[in-house]
Phi, psi and omega in degrees: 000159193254168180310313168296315185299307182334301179295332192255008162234355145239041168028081163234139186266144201316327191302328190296280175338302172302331180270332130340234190356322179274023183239000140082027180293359195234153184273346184211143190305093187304000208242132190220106187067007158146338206225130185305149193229114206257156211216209193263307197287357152281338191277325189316290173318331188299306208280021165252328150340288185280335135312320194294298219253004158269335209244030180053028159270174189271181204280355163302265178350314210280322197271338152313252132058268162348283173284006177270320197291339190286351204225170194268173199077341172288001192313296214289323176301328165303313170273018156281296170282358140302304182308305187308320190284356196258293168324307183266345182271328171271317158324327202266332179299342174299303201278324182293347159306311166264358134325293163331297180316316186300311208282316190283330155286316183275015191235002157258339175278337158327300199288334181265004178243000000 
């Protein structure tokens, strides 16, 4: 598949994709007449891409990531940089917890006077 089917059937936008492209995930030279050409094990990365960057890391984090996954031995760092991204994923959900509590204390003491 070209950059374009790719993009219009998993509605990714071309610009992402091309920045995809440019961190250099694949071992052998992707280009067939001029223009990339995407296979099952290209889409496969695509869709861990996009868990990654659903699951809130940023496009640094993802090509960190990526590319640690290209090579053997990275088990425990990939999964390090879960545990963290997990770890911060939940502080924030903490904090957003306790917003919620402020409001909800002020929208009773309104309510009660």
């Amino acid at each position: 598949m070209t950059i374009y089917e790719v993009s219009q059937r998993y509605c990714i936008p071309i610009e992402q994709l091309k920045e995809y492209e440019s961190w250099k995930l694949y071992k052998t030279e992707k280009k067939e007449i001029g223009k990339w050409q995407y296979d099952e094990q290209d889409i496969e990365k695509l869709s861990m891409i996009m868990t990654l960057y659903d699951a809130g890391f940023c496009n640094q984090e993802i090509k960190q990531y990526m590319l640690l996954s290209l090579h053997t031995n990275t088990k425990e760092k990939r999964i390090s940089m879960l545990n963290q991204k997990r770890s911060n994923t939940l502080e924030e959900i903490h904090k957003r917890e306790k917003q919620i509590e402020y409001l909800d204390y002020i929208k009773y003491e309104i309510q009660k006077t």
